[in-house]
SEMAR-411788 format. One record per atom (N, C-alpha, C): residue in one letter; chain; atom name; x, y, z. Coordinates in nm, 4 decimals. Atoms other than C-alpha are relative to their C-alpha. Layout:
% SEMAR-411788
{"a" "A" "CA" {X Y Z}}
...
This chain:
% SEMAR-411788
{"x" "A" "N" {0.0897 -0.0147 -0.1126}}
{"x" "A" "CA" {17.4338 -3.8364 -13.3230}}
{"x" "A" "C" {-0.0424 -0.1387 0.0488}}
{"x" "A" "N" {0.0567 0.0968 -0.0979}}
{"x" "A" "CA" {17.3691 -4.0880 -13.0355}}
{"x" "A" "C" {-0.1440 -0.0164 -0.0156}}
{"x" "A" "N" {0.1657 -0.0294 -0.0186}}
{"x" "A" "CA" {16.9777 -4.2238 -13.0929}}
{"x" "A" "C" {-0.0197 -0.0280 0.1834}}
{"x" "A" "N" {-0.0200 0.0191 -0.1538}}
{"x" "A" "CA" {16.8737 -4.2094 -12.7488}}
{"x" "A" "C" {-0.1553 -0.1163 0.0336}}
{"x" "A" "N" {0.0955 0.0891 -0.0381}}
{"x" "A" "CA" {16.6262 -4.4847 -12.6286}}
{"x" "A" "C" {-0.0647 -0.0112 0.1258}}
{"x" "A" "N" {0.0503 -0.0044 -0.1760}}
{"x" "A" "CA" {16.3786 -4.5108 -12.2914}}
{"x" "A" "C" {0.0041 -0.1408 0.0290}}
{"x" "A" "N" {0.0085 0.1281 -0.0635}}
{"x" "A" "CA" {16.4207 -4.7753 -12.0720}}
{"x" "A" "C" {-0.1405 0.0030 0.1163}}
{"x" "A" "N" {0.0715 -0.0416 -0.0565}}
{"x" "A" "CA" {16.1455 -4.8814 -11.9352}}
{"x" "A" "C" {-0.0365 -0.1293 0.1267}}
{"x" "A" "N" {-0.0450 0.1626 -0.1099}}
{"x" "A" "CA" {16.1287 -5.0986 -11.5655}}
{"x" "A" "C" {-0.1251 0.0452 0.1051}}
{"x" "A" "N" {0.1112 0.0650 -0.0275}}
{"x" "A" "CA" {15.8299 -5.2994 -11.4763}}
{"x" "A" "C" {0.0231 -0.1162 0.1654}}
{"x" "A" "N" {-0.0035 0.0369 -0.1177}}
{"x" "A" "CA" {15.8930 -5.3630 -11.0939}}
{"x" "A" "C" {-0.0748 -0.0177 0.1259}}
{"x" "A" "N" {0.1052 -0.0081 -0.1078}}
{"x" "A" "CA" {15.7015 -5.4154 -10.7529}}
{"x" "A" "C" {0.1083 0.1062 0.0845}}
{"x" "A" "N" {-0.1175 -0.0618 -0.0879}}
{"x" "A" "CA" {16.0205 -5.2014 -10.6252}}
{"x" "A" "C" {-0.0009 0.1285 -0.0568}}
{"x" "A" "N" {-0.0089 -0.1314 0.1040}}
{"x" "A" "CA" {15.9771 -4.9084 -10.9164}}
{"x" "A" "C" {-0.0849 0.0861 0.0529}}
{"x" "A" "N" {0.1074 -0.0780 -0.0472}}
{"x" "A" "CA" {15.8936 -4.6101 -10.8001}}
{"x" "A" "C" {-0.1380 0.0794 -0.1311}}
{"x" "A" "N" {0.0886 -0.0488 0.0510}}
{"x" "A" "CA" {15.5544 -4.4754 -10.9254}}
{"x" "A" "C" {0.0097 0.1437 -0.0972}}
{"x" "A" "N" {-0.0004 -0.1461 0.0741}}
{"x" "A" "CA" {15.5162 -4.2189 -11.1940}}
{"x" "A" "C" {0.1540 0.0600 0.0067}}
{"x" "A" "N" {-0.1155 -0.0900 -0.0194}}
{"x" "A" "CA" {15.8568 -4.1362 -11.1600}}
{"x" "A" "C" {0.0989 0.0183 -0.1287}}
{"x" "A" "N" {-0.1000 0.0272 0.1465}}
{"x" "A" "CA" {16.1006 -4.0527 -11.5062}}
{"x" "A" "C" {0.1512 0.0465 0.0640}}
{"x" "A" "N" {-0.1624 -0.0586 -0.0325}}
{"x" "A" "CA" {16.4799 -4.0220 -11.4350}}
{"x" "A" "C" {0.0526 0.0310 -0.0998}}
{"x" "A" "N" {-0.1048 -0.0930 0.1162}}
{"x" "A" "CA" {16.7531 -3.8207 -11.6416}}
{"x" "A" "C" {0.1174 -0.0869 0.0105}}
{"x" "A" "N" {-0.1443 0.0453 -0.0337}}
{"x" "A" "CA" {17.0578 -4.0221 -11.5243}}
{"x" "A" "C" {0.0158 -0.0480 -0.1836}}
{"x" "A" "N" {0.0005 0.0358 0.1480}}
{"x" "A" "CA" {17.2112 -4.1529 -11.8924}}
{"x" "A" "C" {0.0078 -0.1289 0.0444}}
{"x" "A" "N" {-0.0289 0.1336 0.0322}}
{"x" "A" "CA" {17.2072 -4.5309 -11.8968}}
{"x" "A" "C" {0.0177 -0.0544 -0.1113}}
{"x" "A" "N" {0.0349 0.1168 0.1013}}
{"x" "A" "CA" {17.2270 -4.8216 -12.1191}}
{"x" "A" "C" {0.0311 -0.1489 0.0759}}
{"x" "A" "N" {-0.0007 0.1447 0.0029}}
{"x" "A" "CA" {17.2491 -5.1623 -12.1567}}
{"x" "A" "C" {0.0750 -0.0845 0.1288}}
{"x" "A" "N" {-0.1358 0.0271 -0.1224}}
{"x" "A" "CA" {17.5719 -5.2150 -11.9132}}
{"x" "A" "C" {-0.1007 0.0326 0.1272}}
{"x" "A" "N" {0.0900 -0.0298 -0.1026}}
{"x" "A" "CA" {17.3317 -5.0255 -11.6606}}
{"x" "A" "C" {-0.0257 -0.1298 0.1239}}
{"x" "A" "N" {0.0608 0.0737 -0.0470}}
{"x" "A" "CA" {17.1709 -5.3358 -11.5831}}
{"x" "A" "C" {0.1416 -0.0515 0.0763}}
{"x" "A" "N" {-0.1078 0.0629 -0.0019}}
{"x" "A" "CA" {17.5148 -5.5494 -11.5500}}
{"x" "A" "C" {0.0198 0.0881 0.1173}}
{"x" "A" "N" {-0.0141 -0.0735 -0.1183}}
{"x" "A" "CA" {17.5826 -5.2674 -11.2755}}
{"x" "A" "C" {-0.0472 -0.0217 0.0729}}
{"x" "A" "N" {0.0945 0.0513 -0.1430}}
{"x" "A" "CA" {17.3038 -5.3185 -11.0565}}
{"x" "A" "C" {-0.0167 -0.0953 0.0241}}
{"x" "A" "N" {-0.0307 0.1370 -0.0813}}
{"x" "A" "CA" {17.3453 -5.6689 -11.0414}}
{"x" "A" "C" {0.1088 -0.0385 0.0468}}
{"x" "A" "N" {-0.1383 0.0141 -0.0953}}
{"x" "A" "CA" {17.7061 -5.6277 -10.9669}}
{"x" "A" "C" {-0.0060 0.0860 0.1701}}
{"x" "A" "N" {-0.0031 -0.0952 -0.1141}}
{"x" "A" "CA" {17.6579 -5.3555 -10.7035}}
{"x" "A" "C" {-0.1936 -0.0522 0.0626}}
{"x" "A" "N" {0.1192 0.0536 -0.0640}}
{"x" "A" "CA" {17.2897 -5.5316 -10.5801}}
{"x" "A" "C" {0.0787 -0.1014 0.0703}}
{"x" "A" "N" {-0.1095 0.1452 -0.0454}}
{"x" "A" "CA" {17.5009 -5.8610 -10.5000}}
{"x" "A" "C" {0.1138 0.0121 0.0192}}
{"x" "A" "N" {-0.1395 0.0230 -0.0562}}
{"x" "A" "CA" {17.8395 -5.7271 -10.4098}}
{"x" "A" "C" {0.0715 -0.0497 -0.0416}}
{"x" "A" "N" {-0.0452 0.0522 0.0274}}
{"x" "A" "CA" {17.9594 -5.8736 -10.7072}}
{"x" "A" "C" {0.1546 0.0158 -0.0393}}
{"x" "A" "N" {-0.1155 -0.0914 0.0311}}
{"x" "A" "CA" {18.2725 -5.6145 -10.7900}}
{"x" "A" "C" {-0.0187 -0.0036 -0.1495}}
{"x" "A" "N" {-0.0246 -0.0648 0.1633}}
{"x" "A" "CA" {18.3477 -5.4990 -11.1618}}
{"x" "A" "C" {0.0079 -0.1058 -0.0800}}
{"x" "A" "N" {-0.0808 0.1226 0.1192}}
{"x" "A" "CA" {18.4156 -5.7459 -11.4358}}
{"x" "A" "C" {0.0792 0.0540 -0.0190}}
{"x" "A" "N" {-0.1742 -0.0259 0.0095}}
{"x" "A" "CA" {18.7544 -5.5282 -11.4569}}
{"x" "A" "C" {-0.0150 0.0232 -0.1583}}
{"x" "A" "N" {-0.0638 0.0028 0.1386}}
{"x" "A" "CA" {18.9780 -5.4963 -11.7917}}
{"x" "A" "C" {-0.0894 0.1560 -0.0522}}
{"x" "A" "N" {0.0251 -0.1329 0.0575}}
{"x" "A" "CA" {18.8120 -5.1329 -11.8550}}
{"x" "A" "C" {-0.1627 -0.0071 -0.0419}}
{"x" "A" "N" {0.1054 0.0222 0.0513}}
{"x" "A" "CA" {18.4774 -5.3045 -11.9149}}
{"x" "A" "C" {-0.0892 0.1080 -0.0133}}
{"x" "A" "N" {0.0429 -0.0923 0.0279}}
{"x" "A" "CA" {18.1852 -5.0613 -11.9876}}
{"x" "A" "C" {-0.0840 0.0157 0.1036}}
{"x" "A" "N" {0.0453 -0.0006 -0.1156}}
{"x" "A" "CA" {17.9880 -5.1551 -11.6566}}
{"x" "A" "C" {0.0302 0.1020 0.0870}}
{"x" "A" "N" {-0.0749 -0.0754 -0.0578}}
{"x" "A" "CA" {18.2605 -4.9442 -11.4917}}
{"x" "A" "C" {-0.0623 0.1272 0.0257}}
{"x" "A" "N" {0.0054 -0.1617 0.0488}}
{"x" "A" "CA" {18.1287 -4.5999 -11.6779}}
{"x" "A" "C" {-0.1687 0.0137 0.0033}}
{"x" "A" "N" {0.1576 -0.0012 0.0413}}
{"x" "A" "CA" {17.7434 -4.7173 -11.6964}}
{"x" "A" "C" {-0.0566 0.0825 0.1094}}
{"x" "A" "N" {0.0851 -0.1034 -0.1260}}
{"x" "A" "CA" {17.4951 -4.4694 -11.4786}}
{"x" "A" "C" {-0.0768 -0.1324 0.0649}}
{"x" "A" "N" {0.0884 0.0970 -0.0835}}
{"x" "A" "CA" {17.3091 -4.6417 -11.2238}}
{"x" "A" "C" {-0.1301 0.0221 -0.0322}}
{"x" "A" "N" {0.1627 0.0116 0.0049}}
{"x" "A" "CA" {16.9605 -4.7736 -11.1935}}
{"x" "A" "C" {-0.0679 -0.0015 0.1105}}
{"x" "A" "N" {0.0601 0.0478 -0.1369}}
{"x" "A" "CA" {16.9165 -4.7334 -10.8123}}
{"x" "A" "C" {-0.1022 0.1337 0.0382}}
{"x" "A" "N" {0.0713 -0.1022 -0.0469}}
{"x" "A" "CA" {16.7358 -4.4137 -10.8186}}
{"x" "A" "C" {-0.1353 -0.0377 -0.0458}}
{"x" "A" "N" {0.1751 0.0295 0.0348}}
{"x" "A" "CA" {16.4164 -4.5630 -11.0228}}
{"x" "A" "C" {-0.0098 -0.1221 0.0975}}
{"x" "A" "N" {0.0960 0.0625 -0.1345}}
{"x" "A" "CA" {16.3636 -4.8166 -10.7468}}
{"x" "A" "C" {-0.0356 0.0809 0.1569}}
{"x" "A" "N" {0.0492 -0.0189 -0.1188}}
{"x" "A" "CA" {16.2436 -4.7787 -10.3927}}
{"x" "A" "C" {-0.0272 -0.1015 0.1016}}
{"x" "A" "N" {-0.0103 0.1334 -0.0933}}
{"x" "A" "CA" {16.3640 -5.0685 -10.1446}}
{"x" "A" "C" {-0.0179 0.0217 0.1295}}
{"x" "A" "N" {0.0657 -0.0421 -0.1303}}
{"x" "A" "CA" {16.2683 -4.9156 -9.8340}}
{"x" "A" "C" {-0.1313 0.0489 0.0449}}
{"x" "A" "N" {0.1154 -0.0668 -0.0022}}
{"x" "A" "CA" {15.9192 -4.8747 -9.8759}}
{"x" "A" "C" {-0.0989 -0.0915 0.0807}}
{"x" "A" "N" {0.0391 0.1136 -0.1112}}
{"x" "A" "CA" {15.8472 -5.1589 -9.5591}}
{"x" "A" "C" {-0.1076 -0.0833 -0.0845}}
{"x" "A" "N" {0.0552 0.0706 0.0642}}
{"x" "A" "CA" {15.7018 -5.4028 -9.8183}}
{"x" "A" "C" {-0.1470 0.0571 -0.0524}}
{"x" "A" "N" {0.0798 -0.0313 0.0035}}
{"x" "A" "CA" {15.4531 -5.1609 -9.9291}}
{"x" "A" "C" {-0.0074 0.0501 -0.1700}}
{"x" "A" "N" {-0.0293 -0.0797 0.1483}}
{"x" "A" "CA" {15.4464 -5.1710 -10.3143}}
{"x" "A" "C" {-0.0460 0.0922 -0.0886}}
{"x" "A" "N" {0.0806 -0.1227 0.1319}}
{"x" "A" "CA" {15.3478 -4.9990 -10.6321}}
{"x" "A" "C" {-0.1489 -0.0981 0.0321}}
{"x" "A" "N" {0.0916 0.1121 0.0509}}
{"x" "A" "CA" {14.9906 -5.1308 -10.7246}}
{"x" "A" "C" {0.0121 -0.0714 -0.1168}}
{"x" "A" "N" {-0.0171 0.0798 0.1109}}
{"x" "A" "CA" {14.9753 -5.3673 -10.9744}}
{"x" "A" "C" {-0.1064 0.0254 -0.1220}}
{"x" "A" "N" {0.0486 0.0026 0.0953}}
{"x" "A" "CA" {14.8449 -5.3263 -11.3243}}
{"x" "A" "C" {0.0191 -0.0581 -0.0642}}
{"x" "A" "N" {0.0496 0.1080 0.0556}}
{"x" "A" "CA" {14.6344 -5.5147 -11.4864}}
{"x" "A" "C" {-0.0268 0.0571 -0.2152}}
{"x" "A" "N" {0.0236 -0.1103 0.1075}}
{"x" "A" "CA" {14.5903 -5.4729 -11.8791}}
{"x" "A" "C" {-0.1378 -0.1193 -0.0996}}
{"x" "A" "N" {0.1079 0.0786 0.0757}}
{"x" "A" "CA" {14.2728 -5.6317 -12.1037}}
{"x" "A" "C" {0.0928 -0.0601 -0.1359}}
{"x" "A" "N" {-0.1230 0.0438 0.1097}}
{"x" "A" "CA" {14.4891 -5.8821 -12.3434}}
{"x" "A" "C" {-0.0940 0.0230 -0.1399}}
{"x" "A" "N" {0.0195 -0.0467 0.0991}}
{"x" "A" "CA" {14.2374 -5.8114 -12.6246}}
{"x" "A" "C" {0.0596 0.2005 -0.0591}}
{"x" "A" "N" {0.0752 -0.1203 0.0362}}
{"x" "A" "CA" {14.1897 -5.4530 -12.6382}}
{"x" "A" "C" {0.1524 0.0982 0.0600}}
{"x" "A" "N" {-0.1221 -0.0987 -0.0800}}
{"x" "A" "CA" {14.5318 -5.2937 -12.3887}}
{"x" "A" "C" {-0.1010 0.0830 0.1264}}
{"x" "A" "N" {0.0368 -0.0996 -0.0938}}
{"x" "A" "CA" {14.2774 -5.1333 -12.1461}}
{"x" "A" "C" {0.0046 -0.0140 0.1480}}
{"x" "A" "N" {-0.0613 0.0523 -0.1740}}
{"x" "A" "CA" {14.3387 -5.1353 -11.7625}}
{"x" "A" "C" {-0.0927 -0.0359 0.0170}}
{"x" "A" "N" {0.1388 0.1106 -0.0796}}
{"x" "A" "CA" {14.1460 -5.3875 -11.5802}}
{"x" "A" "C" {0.0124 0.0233 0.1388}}
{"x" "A" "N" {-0.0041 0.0296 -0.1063}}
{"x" "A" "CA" {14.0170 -5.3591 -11.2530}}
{"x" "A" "C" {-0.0404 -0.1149 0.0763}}
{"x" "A" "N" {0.0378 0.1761 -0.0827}}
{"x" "A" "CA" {14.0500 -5.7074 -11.0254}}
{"x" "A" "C" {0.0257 0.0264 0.1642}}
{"x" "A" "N" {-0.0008 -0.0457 -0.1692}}
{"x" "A" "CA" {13.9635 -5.6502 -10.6750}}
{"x" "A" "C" {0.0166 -0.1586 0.0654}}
């Protein structure tokens, strides 16, 4: 048995509250910076090829209107509010 692990992405582009099912891993990433930048495959059967995408947890059309930002108390972990 596959352990299965969450990825978890800390963006101004990520959409809010949102959890996706797609399967990823590691390669994932390597994908969306090939296919963000138009870079094509690294080839030879690599594993990039087969990886699920990561374009459904962002949100690049949201006319520069981001997530909010959270803040966290470095003693304690509790959300801070900074107006």
């Amino acid at each position: 048995m596959v352990p299965v692990l969450p990825i978890l992405v800390i963006s101004l582009w990520s959409k809010v509250n949102f959890v996706d099912h797609t399967l990823i891993d590691q390669t994932s990433i390597i994908r969306f910076i090939e296919d963000n930048w138009n870079l094509g495959r690294i080839g030879n059967n690599s594993y990039d090829e087969k990886a699920g995408s990561l374009l459904k947890i962002f949100n690049f059309t949201n006319n520069g209107q981001h997530a909010q930002r959270l803040f966290l108390h470095p003693s304690n972990g509790t959300t801070v509010n900074i107006s």
